[in-house]
C-alpha positions as YAML, in Angstrom:
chain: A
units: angstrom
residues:
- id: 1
  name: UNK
  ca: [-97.05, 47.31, 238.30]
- id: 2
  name: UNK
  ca: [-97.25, 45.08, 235.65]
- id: 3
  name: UNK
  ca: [-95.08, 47.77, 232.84]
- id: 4
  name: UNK
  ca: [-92.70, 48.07, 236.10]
- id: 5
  name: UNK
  ca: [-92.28, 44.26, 236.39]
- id: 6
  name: UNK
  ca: [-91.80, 44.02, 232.28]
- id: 7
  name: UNK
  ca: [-88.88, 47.02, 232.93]
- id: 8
  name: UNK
  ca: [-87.26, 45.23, 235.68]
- id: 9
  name: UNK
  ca: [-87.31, 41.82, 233.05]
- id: 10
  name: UNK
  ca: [-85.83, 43.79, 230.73]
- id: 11
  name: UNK
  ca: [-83.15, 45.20, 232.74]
- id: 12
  name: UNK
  ca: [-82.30, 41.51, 234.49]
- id: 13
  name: UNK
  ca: [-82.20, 39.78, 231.21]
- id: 14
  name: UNK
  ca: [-79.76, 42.92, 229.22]
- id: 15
  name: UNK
  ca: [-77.55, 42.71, 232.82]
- id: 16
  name: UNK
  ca: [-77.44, 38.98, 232.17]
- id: 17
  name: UNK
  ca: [-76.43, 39.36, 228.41]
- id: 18
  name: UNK
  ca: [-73.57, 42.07, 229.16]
- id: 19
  name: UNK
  ca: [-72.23, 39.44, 231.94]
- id: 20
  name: UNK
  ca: [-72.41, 36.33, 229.20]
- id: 21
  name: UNK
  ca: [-70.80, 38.57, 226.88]
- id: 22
  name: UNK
  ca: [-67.78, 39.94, 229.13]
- id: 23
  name: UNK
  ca: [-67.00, 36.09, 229.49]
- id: 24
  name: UNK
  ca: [-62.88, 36.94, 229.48]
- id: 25
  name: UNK
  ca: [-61.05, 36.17, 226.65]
- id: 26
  name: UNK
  ca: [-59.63, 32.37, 226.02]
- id: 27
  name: UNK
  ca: [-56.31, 32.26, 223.71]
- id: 28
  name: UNK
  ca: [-54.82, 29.65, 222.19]
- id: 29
  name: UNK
  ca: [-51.10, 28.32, 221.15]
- id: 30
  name: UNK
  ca: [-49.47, 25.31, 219.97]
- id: 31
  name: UNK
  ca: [-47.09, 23.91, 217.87]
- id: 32
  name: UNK
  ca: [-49.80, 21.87, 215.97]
- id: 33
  name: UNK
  ca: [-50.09, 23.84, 213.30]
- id: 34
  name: UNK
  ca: [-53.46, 23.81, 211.17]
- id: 35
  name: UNK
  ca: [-52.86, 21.03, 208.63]
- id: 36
  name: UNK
  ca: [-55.22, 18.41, 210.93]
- id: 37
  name: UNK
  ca: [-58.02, 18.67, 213.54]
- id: 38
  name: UNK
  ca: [-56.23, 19.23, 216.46]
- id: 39
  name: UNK
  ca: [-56.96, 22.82, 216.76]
- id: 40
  name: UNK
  ca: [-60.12, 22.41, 215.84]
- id: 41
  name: UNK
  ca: [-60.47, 20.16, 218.35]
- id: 42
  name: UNK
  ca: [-59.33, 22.34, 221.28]
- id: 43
  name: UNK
  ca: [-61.63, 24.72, 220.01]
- id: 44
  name: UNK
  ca: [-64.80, 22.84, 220.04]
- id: 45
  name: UNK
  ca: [-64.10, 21.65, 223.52]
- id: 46
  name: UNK
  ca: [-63.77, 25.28, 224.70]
- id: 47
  name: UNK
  ca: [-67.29, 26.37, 222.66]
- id: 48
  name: UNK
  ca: [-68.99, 22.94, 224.48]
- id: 49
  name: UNK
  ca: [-67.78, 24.39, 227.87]
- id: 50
  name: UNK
  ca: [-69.35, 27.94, 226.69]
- id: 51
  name: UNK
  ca: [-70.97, 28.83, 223.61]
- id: 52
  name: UNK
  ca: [-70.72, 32.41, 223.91]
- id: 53
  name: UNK
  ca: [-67.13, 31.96, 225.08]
- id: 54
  name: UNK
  ca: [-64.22, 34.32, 222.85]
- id: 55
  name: UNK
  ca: [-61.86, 32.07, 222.12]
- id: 56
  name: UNK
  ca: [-58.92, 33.05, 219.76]
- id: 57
  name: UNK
  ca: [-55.64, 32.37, 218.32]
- id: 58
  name: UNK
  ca: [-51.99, 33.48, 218.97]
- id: 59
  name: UNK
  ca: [-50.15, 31.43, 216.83]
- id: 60
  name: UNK
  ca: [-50.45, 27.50, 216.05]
- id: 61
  name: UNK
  ca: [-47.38, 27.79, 214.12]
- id: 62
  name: UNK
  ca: [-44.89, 27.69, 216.73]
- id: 63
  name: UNK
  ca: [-41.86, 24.97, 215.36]
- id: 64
  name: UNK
  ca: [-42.38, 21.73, 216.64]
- id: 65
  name: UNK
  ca: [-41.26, 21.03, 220.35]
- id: 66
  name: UNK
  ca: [-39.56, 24.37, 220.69]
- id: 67
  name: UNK
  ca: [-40.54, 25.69, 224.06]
- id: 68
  name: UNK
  ca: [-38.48, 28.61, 224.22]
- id: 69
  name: UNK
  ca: [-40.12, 30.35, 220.89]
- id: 70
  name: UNK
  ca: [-43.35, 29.32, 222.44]
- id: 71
  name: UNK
  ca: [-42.32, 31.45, 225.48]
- id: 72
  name: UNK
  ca: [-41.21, 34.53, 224.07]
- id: 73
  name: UNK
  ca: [-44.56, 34.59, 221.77]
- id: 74
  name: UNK
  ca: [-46.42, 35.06, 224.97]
- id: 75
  name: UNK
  ca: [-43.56, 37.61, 225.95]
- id: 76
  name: UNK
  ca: [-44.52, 39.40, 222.59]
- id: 77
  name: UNK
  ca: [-48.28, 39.06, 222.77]
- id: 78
  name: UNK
  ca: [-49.66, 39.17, 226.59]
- id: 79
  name: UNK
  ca: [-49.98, 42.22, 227.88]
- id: 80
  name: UNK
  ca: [-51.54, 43.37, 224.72]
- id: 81
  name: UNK
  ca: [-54.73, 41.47, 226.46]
- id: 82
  name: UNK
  ca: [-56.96, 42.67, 228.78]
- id: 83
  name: UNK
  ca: [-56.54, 41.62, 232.83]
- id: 84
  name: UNK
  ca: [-58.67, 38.33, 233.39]
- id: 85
  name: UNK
  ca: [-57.69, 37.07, 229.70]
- id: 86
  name: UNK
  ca: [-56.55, 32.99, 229.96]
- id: 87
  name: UNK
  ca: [-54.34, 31.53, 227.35]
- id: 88
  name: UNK
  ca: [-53.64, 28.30, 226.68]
- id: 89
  name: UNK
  ca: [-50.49, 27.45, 225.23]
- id: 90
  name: UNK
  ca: [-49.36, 23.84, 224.28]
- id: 91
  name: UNK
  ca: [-45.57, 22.97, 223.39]
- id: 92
  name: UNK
  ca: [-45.50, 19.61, 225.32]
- id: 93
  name: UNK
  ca: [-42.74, 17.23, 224.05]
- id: 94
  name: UNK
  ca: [-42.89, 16.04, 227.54]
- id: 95
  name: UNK
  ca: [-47.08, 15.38, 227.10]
- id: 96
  name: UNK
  ca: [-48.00, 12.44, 229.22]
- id: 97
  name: UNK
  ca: [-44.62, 12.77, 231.69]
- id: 98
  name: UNK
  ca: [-44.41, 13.47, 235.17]
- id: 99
  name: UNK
  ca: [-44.14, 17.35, 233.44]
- id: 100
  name: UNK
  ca: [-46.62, 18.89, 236.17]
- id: 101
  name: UNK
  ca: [-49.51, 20.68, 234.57]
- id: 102
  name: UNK
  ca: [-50.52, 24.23, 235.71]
- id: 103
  name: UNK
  ca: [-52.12, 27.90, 235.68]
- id: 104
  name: UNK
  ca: [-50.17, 30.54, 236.92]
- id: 105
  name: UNK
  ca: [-51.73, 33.71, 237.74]
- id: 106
  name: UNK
  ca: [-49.54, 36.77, 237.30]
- id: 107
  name: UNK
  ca: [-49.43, 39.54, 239.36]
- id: 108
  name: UNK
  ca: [-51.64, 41.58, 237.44]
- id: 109
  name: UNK
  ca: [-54.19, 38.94, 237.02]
- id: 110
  name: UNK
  ca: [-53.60, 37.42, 233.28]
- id: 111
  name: UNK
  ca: [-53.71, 33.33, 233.42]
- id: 112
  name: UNK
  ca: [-51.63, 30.67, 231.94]
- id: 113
  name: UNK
  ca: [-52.55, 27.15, 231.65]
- id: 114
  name: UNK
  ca: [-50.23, 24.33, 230.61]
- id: 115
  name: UNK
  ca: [-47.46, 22.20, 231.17]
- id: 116
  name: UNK
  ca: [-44.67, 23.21, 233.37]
- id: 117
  name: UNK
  ca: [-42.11, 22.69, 231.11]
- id: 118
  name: UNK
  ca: [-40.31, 26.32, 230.56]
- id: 119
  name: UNK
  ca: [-43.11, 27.80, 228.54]
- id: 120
  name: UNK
  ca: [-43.56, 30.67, 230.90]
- id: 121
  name: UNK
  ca: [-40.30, 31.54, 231.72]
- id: 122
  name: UNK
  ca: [-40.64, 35.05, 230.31]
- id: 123
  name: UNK
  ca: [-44.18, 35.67, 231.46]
- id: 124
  name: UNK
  ca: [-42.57, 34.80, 235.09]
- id: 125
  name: UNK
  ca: [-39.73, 37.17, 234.89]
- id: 126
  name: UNK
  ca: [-41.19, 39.86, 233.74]
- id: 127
  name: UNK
  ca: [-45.38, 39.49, 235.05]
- id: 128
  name: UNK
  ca: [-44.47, 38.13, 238.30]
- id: 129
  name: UNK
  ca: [-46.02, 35.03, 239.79]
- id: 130
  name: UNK
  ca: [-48.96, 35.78, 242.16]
- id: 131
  name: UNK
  ca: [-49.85, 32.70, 242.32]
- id: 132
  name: UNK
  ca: [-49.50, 28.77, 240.58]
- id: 133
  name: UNK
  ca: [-51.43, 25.98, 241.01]
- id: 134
  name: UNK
  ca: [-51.16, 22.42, 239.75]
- id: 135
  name: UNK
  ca: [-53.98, 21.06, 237.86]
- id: 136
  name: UNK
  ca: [-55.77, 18.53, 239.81]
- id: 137
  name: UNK
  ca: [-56.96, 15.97, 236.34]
- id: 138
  name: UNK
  ca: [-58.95, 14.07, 238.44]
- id: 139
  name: UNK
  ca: [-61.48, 16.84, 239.11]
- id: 140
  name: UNK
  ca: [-60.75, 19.34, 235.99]
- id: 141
  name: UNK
  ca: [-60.10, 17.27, 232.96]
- id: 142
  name: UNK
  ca: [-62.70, 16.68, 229.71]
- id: 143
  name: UNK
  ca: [-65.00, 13.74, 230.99]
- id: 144
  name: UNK
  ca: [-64.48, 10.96, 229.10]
- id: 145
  name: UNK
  ca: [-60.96, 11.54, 228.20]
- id: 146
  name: UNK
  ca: [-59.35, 9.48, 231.24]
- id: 147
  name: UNK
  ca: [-57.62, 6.79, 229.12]
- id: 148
  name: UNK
  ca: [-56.10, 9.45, 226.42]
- id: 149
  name: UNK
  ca: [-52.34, 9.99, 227.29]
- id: 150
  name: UNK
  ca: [-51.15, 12.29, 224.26]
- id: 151
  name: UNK
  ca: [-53.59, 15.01, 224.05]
- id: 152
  name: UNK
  ca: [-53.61, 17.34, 226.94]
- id: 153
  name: UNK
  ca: [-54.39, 20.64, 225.05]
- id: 154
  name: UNK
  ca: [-57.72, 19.09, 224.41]
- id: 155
  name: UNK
  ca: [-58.16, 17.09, 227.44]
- id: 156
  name: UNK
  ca: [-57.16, 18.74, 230.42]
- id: 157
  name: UNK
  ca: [-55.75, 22.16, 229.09]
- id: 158
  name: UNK
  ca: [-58.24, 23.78, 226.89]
- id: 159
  name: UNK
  ca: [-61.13, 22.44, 229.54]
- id: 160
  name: UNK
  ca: [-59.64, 23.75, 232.08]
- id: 161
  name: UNK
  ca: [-59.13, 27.05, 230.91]
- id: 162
  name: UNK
  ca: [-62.32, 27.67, 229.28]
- id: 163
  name: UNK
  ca: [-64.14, 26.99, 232.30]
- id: 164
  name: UNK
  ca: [-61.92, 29.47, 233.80]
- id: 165
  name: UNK
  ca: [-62.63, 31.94, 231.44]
- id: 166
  name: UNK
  ca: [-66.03, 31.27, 231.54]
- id: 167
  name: UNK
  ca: [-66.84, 31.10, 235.64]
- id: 168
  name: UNK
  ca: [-67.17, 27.97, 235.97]
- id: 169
  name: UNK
  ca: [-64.20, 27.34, 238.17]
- id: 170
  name: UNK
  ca: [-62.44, 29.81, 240.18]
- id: 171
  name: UNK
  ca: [-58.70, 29.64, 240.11]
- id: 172
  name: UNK
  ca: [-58.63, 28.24, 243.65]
- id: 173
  name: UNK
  ca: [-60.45, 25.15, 242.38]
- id: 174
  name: UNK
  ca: [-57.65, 24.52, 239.30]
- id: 175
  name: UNK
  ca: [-56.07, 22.12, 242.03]
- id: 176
  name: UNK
  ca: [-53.52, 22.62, 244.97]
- id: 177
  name: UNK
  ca: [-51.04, 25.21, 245.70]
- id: 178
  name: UNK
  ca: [-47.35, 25.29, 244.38]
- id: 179
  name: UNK
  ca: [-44.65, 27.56, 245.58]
- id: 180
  name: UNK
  ca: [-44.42, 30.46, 243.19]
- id: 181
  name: UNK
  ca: [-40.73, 30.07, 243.01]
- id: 182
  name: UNK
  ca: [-41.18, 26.43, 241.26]
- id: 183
  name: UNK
  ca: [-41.57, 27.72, 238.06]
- id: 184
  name: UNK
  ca: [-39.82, 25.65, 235.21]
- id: 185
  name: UNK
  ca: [-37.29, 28.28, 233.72]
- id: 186
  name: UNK
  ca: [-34.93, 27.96, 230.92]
- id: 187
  name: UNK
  ca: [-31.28, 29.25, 230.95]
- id: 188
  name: UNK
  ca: [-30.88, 32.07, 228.53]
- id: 189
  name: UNK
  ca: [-28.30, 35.50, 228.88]
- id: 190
  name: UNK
  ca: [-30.14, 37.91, 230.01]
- id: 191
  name: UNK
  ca: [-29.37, 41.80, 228.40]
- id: 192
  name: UNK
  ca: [-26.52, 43.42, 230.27]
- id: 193
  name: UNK
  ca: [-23.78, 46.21, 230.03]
- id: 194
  name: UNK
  ca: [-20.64, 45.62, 230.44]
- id: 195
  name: UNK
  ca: [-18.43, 48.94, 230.09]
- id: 196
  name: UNK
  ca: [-18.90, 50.61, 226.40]
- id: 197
  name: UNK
  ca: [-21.09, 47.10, 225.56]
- id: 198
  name: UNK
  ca: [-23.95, 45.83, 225.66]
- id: 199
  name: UNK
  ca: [-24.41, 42.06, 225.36]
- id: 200
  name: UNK
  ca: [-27.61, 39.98, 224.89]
- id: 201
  name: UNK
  ca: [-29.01, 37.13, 222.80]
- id: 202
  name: UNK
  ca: [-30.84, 36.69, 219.65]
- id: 203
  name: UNK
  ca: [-34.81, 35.35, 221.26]
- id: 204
  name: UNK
  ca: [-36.47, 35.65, 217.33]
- id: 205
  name: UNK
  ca: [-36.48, 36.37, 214.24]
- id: 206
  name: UNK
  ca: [-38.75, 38.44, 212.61]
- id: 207
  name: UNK
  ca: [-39.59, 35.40, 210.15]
- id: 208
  name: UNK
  ca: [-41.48, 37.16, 207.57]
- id: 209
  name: UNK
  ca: [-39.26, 40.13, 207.07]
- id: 210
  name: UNK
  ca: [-35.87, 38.79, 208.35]
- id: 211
  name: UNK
  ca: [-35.25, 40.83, 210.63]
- id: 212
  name: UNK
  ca: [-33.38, 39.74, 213.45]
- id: 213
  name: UNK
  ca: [-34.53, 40.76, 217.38]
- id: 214
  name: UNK
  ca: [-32.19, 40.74, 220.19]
- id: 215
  name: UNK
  ca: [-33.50, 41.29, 223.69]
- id: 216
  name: UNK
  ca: [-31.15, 44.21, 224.64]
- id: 217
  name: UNK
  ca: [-33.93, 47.08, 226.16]
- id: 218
  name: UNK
  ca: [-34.14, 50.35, 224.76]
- id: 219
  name: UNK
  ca: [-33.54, 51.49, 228.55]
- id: 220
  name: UNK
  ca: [-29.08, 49.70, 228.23]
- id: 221
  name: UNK
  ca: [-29.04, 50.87, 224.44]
- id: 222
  name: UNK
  ca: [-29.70, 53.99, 225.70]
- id: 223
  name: UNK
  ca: [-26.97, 53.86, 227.74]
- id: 224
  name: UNK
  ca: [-24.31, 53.74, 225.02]
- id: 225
  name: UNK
  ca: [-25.03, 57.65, 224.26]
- id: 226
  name: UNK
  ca: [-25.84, 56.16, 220.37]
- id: 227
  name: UNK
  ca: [-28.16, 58.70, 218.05]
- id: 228
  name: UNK
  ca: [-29.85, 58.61, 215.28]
- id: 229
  name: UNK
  ca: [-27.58, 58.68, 212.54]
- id: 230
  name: UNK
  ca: [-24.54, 57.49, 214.84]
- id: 231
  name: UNK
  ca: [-23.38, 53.93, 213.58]
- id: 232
  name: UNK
  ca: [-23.24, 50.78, 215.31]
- id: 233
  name: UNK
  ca: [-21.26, 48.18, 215.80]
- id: 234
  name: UNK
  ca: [-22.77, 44.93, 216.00]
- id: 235
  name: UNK
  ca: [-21.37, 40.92, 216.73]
- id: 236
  name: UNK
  ca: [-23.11, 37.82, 216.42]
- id: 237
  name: UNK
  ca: [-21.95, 34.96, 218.22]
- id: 238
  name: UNK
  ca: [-23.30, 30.89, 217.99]
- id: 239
  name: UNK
  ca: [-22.25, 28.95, 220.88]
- id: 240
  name: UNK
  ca: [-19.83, 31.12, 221.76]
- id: 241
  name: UNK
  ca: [-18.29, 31.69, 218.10]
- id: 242
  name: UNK
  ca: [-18.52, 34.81, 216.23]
- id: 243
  name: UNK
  ca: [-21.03, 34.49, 213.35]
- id: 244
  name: UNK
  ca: [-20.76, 37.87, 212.10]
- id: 245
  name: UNK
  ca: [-19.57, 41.78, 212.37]
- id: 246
  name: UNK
  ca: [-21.61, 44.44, 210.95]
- id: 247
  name: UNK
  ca: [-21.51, 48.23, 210.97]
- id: 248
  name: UNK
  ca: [-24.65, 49.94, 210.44]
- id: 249
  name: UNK
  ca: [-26.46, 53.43, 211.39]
- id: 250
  name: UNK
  ca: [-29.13, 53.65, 214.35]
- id: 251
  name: UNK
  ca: [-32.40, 54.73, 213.16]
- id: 252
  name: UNK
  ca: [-36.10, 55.41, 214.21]
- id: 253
  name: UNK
  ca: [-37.53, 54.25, 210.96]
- id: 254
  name: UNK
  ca: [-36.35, 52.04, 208.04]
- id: 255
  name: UNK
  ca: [-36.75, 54.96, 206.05]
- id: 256
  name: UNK
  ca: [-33.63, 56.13, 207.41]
- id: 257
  name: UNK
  ca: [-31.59, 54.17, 205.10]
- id: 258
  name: UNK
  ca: [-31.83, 53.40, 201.19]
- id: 259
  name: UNK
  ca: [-33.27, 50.11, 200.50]
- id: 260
  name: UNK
  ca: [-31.00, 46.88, 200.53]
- id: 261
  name: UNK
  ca: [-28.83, 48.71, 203.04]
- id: 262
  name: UNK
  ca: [-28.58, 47.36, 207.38]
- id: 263
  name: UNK
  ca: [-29.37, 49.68, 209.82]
- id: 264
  name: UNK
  ca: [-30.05, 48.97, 213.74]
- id: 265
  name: UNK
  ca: [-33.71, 50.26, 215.01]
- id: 266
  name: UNK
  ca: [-35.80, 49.79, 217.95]
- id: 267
  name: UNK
  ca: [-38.55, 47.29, 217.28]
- id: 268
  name: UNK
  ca: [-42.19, 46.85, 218.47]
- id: 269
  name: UNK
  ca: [-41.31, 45.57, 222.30]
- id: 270
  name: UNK
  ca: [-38.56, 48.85, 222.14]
- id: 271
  name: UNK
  ca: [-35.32, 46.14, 221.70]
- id: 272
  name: UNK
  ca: [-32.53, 46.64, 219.81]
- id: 273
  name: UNK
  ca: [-32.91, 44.98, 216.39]
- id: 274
  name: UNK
  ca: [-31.00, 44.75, 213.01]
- id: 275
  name: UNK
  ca: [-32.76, 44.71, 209.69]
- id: 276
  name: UNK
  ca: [-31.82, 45.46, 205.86]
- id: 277
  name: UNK
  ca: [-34.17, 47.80, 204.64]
- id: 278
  name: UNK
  ca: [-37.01, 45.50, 202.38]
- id: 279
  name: UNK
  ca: [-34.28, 42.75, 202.57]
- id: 280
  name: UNK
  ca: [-33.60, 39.61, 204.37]
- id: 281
  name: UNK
  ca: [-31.03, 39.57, 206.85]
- id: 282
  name: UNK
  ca: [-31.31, 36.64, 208.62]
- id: 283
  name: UNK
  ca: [-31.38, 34.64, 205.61]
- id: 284
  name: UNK
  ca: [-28.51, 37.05, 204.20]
- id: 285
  name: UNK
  ca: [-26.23, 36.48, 206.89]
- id: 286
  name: UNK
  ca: [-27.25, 33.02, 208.07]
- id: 287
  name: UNK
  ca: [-28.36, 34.51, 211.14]
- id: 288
  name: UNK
  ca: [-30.79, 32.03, 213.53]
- id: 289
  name: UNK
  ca: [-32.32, 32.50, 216.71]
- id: 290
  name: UNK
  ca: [-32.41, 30.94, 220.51]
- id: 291
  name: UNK
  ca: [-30.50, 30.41, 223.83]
- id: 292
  name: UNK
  ca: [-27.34, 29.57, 221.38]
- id: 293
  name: UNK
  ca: [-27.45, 32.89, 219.54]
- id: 294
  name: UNK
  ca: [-25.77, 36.30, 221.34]
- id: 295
  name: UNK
  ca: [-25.13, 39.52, 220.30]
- id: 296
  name: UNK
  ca: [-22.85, 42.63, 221.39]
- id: 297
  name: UNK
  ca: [-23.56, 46.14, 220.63]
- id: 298
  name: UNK
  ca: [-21.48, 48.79, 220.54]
- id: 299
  name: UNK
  ca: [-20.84, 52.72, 219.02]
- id: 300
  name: UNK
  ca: [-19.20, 52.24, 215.84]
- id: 301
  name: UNK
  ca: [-15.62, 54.11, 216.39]
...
């Protein structure tokens, strides 16, 4: 009895262990960058919630106040991370506002926690909203933090969401219902054809490389009966002005074309981009990125 009761100790305490350790996943993003402690901070708020909580980083280099870049990084990184995960993602110029703060809960079951400012615009489009609640900072914010106005990615946002990683809270007890619907959006052009065209916007650069992203889908590229080989015709407009006209061949690879030359390729999220083999081209062609920057693609006659 007494080597059965030892097993069955054994067994409780590995179960318990495995459910510590499956904890799901807490990521982080700001725009704070890493020169100071605010990071940091946030960080040692979520390991005093849960010790054995995995907390890690997207990105703290997001430019500061620029919510839209902040939203497509989650675009870009989400899905790569497992059902359950919770990230916590603080662009806030608005930090202290009537700017409601909230989790929403996508259809699939990843989290989002923080302000309600346009930050998950993309997530929302494309993930679906199962559900979003506003945070209720009277119950779920860091105790002791009641008279600090200008921090709420330590205060209220990484707290919250590392006891929601962690168990602690369920989602029902973030705070009260809103309507899914409510979702802060910004205005961008969404990807579309129009006849032998395809017309989109520029979302991101790819800074370290240069190379510049559009969000037209491999799906309406397709569409335009372009191969391999065939070449391209691509127009870059600012605020409605053309920027720039460029011929250059499709490809699968960058090996495709000799180096210093353009070519158009499918990136990582299978969108239309346009690179210069190991070259710049954003900072060749002054290209930028955002809601003000569109593109048009078309077969090269």
């Amino acid at each position: 009895m007494k080597f059965r009761h030892l097993l069955l100790t054994a067994a409780f305490s590995a179960l318990t262990a495995t459910q510590a350790l499956a904890a799901d996943a807490l990521v982080l993003m700001t725009d704070f960058g890493t020169a100071d402690g605010a990071v940091s901070a946030m960080r040692g708020v979520a390991f005093g919630v849960d010790p054995k909580l995995g907390v890690s980083d997207l990105t703290h280099q997001i430019p500061e106040y620029d919510i839209w870049l902040g939203a497509y990084r989650l675009y870009q990184t989400a899905n790569y991370w497992p059902i359950g995960t919770v990230f916590v993602s603080v662009v806030d110029p608005g930090v202290g506002t009537t700017r409601k703060s909230v989790v929403l809960k996508t259809r699939e079951g990843r989290y989002f926690v923080g302000p309600d400012n346009g930050l998950f615009t993309l997530i929302a489009e494309r993930d679906g909203v199962a559900e979003l609640r506003e945070v209720d900072e009277k119950v779920n914010r860091l105790p002791g933090s009641a008279e600090s106005y200008t921090f709420h990615g330590r205060d209220v946002y990484v707290y919250v969401g590392a006891r929601l990683a962690s168990g602690q809270i369920t989602f029902e007890q973030v705070g009260p219902v809103l309507p899914a619907d409510s979702v802060v959006k910004l205005p961008y052009k969404k990807a579309a054809r129009e006849g032998n065209v395809v017309r989109g916007m520029i979302p991101v650069l790819d800074d370290k490389y240069g190379n510049v992203w559009t969000n037209i889908p491999k799906a309406l590229f397709t569409e335009l009966n372009i191969a391999p080989g065939d070449k391209v015709q691509v127009r870059i407009l600012h605020n409605g002005k053309q920027a720039g006209s460029y011929v250059a061949p499709f490809h699968n690879t960058f090996g495709g074309v000799e180096v210093g030359k353009p070519l158009v390729y499918l990136n990582s999220l299978l969108d239309v981009a346009v690179a210069i083999r190991q070259g710049n081209f954003a900072r060749q062609y002054k290209v930028s990125s955002g809601p003000g920057w569109e593109v048009e693609i078309s077969k090269a006659k």
